[in-house]
N, C-alpha and C positions, 0 to 999 in steps of 0.2 A: 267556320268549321261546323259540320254538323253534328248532332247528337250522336251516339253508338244506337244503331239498328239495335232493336229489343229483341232477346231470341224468343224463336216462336214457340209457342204453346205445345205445338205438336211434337219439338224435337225436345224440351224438356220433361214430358210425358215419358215419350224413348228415353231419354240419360234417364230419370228416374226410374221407370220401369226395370231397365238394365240394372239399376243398381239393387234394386228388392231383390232379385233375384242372385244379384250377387257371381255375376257370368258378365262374358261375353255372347255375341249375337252369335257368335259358331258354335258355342258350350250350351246350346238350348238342345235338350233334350225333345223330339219333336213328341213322339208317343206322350211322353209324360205330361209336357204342354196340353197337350189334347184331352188328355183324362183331367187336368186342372178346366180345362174351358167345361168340356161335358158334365163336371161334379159343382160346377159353381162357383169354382175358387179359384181367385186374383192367376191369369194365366198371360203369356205374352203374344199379346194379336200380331204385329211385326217377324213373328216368326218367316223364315224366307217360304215354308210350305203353307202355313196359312196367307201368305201374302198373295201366293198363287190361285189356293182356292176362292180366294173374294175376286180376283182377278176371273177365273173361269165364271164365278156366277153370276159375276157382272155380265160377262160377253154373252150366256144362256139368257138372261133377264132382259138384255135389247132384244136377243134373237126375239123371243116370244113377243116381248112388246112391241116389235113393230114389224111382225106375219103376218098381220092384215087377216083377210079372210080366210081359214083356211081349216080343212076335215078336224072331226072329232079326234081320230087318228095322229093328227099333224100339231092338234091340240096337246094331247097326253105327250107325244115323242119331246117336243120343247119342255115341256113342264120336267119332265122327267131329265133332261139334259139339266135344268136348274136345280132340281133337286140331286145331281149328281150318278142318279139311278138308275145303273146300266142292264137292270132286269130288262129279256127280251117282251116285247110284246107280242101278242096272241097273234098267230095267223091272220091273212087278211082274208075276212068272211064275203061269201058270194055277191052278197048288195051294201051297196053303202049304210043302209038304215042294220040290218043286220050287226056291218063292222062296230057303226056306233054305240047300240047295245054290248059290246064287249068290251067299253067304257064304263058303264053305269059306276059302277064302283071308283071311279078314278078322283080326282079333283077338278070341279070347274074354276076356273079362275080368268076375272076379267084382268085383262091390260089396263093399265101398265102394274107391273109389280117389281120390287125391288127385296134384293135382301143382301147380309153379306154373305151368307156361306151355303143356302141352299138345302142343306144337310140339318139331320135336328127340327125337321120342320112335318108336320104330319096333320092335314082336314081337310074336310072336304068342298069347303067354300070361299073364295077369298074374292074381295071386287078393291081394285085401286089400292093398291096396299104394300107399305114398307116394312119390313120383319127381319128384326135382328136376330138372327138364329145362331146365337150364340150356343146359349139352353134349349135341351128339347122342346118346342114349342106343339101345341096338341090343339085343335080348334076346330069344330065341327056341330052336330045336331046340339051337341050336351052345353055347346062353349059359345058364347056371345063375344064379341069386339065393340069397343066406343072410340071415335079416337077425339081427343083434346089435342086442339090446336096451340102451338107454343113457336118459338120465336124459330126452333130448329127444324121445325115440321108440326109433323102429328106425332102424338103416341097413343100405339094402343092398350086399351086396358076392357081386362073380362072381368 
């Protein structure tokens, strides 16, 4: 006979998680969950709307990482699909080098990049990089990244 299967880490996370909260997974208040993530405080990732947003920025996050070559223009429109960001973009200008100037201000960022939620995320330079954007995360001229490698990946720290 064999031993009992050990339950997994992740579903005991969930039953405990559920239980802090002291609910059911229908009884989550989704808004309020959300201002618990955004203020820093114990909030539940498994929510069925937040399940979807990691889901969309996952699928935004291959799109961009594997567009190959492709306009400054075509650059910002994926970034902006992962960062959720459905502000229209500026008219397309007469010449290409023109168009590309009405990026300067955007984000460059090299492939591949990951995050889970896309949102919460704001700089201007990112190369190769994983971002838990849980908390507003701010990262640009003012802000430096290192990352220390560990068993789970990298983390970054400024």
């Amino acid at each position: 006979m064999c031993p009992a299967t050990p339950t997994p880490l992740w579903l005991v996370f969930f039953s405990t998680t559920l239980e802090c909260f002291n609910m059911s997974l229908r009884d989550i208040d989704p808004q309020g969950n959300r201002r618990r993530m955004r203020n820093g405080e114990l909030y539940f990732a498994f929510a069925p709307d937040l399940i979807a947003d990691r889901r969309r920025c996952a699928r935004a996050c291959e799109r961009y990482n594997t567009a190959g070559e492709v306009d400054r223009r075509g650059l910002v429109e994926l970034f902006h699909a992962i960062q959720n960001d459905t502000s229209p973009l500026p008219p397309l200008a007469a010449t290409a080098e023109a168009d590309e100037d009405l990026f300067q201000d955007e984000v460059w960022c090299d492939a591949p990049i990951k995050m889970d939620y896309g949102y919460n995320v704001k700089y201007d330079f990112v190369s190769q990089s994983f971002v838990s954007s849980v908390l507003l995360i701010s990262a640009g001229s003012e802000r430096m990244f290192t990352s220390i490698p560990t068993q789970s990946g990298l983390i970054l720290v400024s």
